[in-house]
PATI-425047 format. One record per residue (C-alpha): x negated, y, z negated; residue number from 1; residue in one letter. Coordinates in nm, 2 decimals, decimal comma, padded with zeros to 4 digits. Last residue first. Layout:
% PATI-425047
<xx:X	yy:Y	zz:Z	n:NUM	res:a>
...
//
This chain:
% PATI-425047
<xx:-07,39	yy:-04,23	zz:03,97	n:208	res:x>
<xx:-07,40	yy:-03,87	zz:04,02	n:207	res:x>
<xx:-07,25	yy:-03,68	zz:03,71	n:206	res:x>
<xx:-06,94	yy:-03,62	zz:03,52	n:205	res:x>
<xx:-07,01	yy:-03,35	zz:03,19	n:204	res:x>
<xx:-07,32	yy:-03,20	zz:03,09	n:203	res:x>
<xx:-07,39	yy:-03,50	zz:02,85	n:202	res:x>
<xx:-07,74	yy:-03,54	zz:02,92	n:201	res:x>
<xx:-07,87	yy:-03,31	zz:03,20	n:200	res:x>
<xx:-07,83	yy:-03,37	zz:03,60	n:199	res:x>
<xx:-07,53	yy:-03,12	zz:03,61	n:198	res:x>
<xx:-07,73	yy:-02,83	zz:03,45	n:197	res:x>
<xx:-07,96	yy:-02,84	zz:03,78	n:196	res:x>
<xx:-07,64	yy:-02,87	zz:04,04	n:195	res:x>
<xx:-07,51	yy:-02,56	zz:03,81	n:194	res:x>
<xx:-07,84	yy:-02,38	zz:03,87	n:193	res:x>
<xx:-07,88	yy:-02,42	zz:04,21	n:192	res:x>
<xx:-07,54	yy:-02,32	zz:04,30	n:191	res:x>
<xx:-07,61	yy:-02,04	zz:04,11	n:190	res:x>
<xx:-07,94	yy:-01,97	zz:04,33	n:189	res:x>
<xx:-07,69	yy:-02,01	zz:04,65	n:188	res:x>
<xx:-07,62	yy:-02,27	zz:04,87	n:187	res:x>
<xx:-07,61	yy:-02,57	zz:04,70	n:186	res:x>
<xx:-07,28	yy:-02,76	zz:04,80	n:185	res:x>
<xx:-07,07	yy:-03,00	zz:04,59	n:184	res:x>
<xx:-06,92	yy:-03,24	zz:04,84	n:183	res:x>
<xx:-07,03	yy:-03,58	zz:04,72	n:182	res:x>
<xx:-06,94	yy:-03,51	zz:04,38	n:181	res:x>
<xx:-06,60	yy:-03,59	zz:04,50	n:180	res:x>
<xx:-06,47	yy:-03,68	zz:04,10	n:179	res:x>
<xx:-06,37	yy:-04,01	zz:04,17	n:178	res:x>
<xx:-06,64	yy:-04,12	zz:04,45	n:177	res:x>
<xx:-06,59	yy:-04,44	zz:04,64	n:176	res:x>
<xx:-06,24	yy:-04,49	zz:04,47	n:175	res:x>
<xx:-06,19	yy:-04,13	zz:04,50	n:174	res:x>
<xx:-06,23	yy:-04,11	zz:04,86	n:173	res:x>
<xx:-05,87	yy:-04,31	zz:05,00	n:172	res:x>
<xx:-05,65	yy:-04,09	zz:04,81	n:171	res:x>
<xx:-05,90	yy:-03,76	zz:04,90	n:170	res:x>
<xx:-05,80	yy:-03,85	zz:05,28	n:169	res:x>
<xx:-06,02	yy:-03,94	zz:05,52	n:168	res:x>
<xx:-06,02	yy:-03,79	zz:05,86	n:167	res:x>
<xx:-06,02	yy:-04,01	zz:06,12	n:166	res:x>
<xx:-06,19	yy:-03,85	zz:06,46	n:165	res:x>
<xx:-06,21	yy:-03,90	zz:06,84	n:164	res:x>
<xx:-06,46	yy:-03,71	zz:07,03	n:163	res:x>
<xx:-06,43	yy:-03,35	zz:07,15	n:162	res:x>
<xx:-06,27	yy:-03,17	zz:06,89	n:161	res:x>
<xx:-06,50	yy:-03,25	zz:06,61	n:160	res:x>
<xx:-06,74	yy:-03,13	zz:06,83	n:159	res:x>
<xx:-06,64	yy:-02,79	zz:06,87	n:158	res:x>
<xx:-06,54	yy:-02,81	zz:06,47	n:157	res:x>
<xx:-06,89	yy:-02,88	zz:06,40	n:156	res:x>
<xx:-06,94	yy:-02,52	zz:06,51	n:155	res:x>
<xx:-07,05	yy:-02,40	zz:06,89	n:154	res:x>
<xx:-07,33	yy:-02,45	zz:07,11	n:153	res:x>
<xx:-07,33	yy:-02,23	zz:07,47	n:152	res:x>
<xx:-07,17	yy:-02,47	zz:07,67	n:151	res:x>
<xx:-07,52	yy:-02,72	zz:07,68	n:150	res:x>
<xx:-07,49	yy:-02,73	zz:07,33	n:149	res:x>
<xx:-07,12	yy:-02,87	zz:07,30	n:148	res:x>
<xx:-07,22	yy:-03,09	zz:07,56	n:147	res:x>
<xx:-07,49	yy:-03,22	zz:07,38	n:146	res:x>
<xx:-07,26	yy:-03,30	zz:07,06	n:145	res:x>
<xx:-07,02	yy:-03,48	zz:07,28	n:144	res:x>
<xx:-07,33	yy:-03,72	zz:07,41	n:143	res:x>
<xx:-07,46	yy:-03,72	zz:07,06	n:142	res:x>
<xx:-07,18	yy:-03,88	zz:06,96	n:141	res:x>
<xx:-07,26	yy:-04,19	zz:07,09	n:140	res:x>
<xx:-07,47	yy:-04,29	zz:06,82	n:139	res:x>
<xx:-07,10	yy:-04,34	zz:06,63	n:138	res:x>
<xx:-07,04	yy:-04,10	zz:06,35	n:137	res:x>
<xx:-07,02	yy:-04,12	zz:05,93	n:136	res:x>
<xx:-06,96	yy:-03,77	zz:05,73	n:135	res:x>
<xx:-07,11	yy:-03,57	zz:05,47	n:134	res:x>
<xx:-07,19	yy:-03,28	zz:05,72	n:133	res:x>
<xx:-06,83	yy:-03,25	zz:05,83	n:132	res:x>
<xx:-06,69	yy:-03,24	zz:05,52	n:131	res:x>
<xx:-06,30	yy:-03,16	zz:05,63	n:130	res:x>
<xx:-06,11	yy:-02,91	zz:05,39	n:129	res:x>
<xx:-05,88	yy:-02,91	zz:05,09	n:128	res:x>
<xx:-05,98	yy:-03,25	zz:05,05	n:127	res:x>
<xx:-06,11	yy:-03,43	zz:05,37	n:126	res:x>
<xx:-06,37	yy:-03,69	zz:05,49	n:125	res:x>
<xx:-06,47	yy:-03,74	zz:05,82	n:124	res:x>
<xx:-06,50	yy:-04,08	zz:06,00	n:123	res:x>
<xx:-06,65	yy:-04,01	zz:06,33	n:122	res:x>
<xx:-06,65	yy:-04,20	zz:06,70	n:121	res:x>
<xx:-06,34	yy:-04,38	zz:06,59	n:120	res:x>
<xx:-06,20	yy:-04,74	zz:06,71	n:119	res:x>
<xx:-06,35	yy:-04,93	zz:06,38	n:118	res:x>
<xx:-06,50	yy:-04,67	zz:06,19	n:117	res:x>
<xx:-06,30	yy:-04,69	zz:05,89	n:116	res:x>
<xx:-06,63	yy:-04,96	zz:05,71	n:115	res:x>
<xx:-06,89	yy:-04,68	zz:05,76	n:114	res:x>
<xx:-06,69	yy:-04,44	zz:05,52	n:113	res:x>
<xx:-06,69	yy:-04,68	zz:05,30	n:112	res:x>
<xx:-07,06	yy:-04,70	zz:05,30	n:111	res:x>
<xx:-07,10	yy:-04,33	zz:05,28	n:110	res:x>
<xx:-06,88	yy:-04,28	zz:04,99	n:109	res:x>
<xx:-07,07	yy:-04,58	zz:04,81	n:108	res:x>
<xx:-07,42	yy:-04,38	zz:04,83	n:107	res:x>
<xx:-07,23	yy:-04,09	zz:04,65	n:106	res:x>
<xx:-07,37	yy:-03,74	zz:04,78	n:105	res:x>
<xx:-07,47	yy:-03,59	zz:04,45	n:104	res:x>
<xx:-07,77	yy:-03,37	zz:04,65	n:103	res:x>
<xx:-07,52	yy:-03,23	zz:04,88	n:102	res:x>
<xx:-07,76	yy:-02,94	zz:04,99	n:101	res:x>
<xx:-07,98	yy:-03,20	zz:05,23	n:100	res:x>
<xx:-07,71	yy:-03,17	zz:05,47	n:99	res:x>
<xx:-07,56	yy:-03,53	zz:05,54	n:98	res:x>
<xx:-07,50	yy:-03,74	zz:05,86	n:97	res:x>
<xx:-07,45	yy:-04,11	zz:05,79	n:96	res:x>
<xx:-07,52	yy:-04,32	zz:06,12	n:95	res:x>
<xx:-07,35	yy:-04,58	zz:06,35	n:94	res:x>
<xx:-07,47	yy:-04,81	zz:06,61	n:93	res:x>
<xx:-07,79	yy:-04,81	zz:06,51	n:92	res:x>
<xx:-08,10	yy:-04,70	zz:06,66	n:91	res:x>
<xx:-08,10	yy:-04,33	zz:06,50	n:90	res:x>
<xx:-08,35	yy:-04,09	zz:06,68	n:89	res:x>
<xx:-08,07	yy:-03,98	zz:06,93	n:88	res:x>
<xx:-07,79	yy:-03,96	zz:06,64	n:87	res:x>
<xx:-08,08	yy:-03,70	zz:06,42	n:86	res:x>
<xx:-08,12	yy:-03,51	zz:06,74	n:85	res:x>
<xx:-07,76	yy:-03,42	zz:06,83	n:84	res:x>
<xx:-07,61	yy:-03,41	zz:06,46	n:83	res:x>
<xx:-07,91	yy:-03,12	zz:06,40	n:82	res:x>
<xx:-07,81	yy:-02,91	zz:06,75	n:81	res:x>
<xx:-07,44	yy:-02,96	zz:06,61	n:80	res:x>
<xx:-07,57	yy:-02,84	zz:06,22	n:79	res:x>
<xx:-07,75	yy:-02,50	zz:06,38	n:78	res:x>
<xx:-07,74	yy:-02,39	zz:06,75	n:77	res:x>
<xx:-08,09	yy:-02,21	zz:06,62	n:76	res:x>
<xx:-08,33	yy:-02,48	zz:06,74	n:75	res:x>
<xx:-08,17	yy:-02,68	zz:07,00	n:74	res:x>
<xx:-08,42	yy:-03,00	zz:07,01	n:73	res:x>
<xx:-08,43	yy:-03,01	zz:06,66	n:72	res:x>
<xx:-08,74	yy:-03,25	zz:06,63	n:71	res:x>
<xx:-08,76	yy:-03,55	zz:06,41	n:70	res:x>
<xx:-08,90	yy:-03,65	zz:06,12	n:69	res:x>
<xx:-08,99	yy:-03,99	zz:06,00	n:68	res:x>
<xx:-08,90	yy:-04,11	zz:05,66	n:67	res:x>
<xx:-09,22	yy:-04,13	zz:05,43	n:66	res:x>
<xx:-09,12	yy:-03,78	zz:05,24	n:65	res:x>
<xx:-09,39	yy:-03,52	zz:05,15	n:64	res:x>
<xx:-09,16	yy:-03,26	zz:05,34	n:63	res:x>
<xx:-09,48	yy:-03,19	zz:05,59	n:62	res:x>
<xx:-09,31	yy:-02,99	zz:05,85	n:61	res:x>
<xx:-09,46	yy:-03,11	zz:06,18	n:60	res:x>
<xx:-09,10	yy:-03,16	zz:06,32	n:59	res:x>
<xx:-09,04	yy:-02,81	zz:06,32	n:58	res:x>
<xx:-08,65	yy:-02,75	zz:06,32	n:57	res:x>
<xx:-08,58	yy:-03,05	zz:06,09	n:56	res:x>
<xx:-08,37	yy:-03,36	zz:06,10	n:55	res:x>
<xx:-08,49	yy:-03,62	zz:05,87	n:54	res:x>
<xx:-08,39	yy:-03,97	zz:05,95	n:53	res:x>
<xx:-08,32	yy:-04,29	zz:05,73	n:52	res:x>
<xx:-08,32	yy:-04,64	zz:05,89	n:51	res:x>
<xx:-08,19	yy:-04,82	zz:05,71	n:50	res:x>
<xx:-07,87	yy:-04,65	zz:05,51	n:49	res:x>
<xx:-07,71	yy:-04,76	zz:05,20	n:48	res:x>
<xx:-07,97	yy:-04,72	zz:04,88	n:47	res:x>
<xx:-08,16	yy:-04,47	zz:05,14	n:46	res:x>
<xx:-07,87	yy:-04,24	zz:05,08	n:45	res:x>
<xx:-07,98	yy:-04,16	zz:04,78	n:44	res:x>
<xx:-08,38	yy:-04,12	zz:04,78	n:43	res:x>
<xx:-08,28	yy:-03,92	zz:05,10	n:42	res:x>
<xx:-08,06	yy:-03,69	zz:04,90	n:41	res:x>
<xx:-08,34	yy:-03,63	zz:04,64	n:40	res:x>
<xx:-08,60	yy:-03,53	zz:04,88	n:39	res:x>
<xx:-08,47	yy:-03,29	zz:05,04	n:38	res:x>
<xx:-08,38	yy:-03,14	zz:04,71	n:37	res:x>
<xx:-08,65	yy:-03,14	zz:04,64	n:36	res:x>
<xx:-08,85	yy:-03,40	zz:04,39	n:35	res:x>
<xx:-08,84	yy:-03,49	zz:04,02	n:34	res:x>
<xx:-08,50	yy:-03,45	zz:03,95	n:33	res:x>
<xx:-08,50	yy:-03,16	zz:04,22	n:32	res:x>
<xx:-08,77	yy:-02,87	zz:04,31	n:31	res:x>
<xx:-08,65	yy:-02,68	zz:04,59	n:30	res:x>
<xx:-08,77	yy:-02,76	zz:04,94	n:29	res:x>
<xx:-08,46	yy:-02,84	zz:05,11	n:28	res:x>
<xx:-08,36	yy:-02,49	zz:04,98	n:27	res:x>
<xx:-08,59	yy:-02,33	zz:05,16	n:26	res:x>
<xx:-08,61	yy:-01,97	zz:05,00	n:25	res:x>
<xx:-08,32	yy:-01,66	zz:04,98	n:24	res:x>
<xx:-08,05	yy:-01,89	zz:04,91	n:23	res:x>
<xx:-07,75	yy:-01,72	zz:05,07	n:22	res:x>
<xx:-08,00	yy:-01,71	zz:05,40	n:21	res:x>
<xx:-08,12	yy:-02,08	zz:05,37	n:20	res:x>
<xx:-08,19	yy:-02,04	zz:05,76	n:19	res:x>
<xx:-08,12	yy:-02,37	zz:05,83	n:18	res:x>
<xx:-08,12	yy:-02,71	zz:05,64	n:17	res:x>
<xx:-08,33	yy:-03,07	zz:05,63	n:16	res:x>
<xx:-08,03	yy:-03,24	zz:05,81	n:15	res:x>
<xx:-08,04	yy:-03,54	zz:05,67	n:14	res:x>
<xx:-07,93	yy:-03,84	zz:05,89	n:13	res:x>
<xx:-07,90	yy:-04,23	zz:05,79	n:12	res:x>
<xx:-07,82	yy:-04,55	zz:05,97	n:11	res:x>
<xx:-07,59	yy:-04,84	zz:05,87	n:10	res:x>
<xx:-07,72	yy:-05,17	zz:05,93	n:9	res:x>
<xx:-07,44	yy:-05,45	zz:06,06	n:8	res:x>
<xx:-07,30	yy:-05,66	zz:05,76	n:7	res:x>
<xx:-06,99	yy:-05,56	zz:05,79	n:6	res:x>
<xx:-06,88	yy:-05,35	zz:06,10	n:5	res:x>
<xx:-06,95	yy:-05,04	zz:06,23	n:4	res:x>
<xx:-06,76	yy:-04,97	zz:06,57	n:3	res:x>
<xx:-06,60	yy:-05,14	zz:06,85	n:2	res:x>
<xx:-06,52	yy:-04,97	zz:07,17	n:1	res:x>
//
């Protein structure tokens, strides 16, 4: 079974976010270098993936955003039941998947990523642990993902284990992305505030 290769079009997933319990609001909807934060990780990964997908519980949400949205068709099974729709939607062979709290999620990552898939159903990087939700998967997938569902749902990890996987190492990342910016989370209002600080003038490395 073949995978992405050069020159084919890579599509795009953002999982528009759950409960946002450690966050207290919507965090997909949080104001972010002059959009949310939603919004901001489209913008990005829009510079390597066509189309791009938004993959939200309610698809009449109104995010403001001209991608389409579409439905979660296992509300409350969380990120599987958001991999699930968003690889249905996609018509490409392969498609990014990213949570829309990874708002430095490197464009180049994502494309190199793409490039490993050859013979793999999901390339997956991994530092001190896999990243899942800043990851590359065959359409296909959404098979495995359904079955996890249909079982009684599960983590990332229950479909991890069902379809085959290579998991990047942080040797093979760092040329893509050298300080793994790509895998700094928002979840909670300090979060928030450091991914904020990050986008001023001289606060230190920064999205590129």
């Amino acid at each position: 079974m073949s995978g992405y290769r050069a020159g084919e079009r890579l599509g795009g997933v953002v999982l528009a976010g759950g409960r946002s319990r450690r966050m207290g609001t919507d965090k997909a909807l949080l104001p972010f270098a002059g959009t949310t934060l939603l919004g901001h990780v489209v913008r990005r990964i829009r510079t390597c993936c066509n189309p791009v997908y938004v993959v939200a519980s309610d698809p009449r949400r109104d995010f403001g955003l001209r991608v389409p949205v579409v439905a979660d068709r296992w509300p409350g099974h969380g990120p599987v039941a958001g991999i699930e729709a968003g690889l249905r939607a996609c018509p490409t062979p392969c498609a990014a998947v990213v949570a829309c709290d990874l708002p430095f999620v490197q464009p180049a990552l994502l494309a190199g990523l793409a490039d490993l898939m050859e013979g793999v159903d999901a390339a997956v990087p991994l530092t001190d642990r896999p990243h899942p939700l800043c990851a590359v998967y065959r359409r296909d997938a959404a098979y495995a993902a359904e079955a996890v569902l249909e079982a009684g749902g599960g983590s990332v990890r229950h479909l991890l284990a069902r379809i085959r996987v290579r998991y990047v190492p942080e040797e093979v990342l760092r040329p893509w992305d050298p300080d793994l910016l790509s895998f700094v989370n928002v979840n909670t209002p300090a979060d928030y505030a450091a991914a904020l600080a990050r986008l001023r003038p001289g606060a230190g490395p920064t999205a590129r």
